[in-house]
N, C-alpha and C positions, 0 to 999 in steps of 0.2 A: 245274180251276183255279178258289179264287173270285174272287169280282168286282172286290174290289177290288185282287188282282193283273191281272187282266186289266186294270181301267180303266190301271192305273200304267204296264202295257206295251206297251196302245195308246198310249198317251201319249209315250212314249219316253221320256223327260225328267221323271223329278219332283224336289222339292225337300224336304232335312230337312234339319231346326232342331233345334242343339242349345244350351246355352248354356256359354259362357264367361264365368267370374264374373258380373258383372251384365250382359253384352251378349250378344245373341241374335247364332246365327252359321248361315246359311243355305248352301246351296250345293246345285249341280246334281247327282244319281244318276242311273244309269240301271238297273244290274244288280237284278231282284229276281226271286223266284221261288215257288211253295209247295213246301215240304217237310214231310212227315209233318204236312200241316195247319197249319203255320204260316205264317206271311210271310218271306222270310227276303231281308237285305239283303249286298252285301258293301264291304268296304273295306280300306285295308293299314293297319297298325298301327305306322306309324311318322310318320302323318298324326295332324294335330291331332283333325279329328274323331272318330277311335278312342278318344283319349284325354277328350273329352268325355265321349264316350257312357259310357264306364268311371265317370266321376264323377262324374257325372247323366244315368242313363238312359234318362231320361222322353223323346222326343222327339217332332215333328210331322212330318209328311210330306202335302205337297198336290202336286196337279198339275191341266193342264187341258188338256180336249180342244178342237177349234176345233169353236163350233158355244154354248158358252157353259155347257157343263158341266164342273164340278172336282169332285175328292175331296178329302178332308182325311181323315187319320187319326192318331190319335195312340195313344200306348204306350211300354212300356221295351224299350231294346236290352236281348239279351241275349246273349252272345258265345258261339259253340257251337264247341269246340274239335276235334270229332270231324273225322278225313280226310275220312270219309264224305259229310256234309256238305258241305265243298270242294269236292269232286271234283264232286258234284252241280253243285254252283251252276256249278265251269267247265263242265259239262256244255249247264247251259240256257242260260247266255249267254257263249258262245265266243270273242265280242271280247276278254273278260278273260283267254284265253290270251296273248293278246301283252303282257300283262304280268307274270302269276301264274303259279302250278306249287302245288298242292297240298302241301303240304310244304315250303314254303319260306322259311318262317318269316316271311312278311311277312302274306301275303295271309290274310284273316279275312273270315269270315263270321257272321254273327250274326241273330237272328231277336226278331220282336218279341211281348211277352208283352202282357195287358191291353189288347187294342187294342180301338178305338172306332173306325168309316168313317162316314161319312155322304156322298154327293155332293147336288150343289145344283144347280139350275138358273136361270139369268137370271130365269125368272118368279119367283123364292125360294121353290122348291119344293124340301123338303130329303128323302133318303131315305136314314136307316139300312141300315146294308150290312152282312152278316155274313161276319165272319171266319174 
């Protein structure tokens, strides 16, 4: 797994930003995973944020450990249609059974292209992370 899925799922909790015409729109994730080397996030597609991401891809994703370390990452969604895919992500985080099913035409998974990580620490020390 790299790091910076690892940091995101020690964390539990991270946060992506996407925008709505000219207002930045934030909100809490939890589900994320690597697949075939990528990052890959999920959400349903009948939420606003699916529909951002669609029409501006580009997004941020931070989160922070206690102790005075965060990530930050940024990149474009990009929406991976394949079962295979799905089934994976219900795979690696199983809470999203009790809402998804693989095929159900809600539940979406998507994975992020061009990403950039760095974490940082209280003393403002910043370290490049790779993808």
């Amino acid at each position: 797994m790299n790091e910076a899925v690892r940091f995101l799922r020690d964390c539990g909790t991270f946060y992506l930003a996407t925008e709505d015409g000219d207002q930045p729109r934030v909100r809490p994730f939890g589900a994320v995973m690597e697949y075939e080397g990528k990052i890959y996030l999920s959400t349903n597609n009948t939420k606003n944020v699916f529909h951002q991401m669609k029409k501006n891809p580009k997004v941020e994703i931070a989160a922070a450990k206690d102790g005075g370390e965060w990530i930050r990452l940024t990149g474009e969604a990009v929406v991976d249609d394949r079962e295979a895919a799905r089934a994976r992500m219900l795979e690696e985080v199983p809470m999203l059974k009790k809402m998804y099913r693989a095929g159900d035409g809600v539940f979406e998974v998507l994975f992020l292209k061009n990403v950039m990580a760095s974490i940082y620490s209280l003393d403002g020390k910043v370290r490049p992370v790779s993808v």
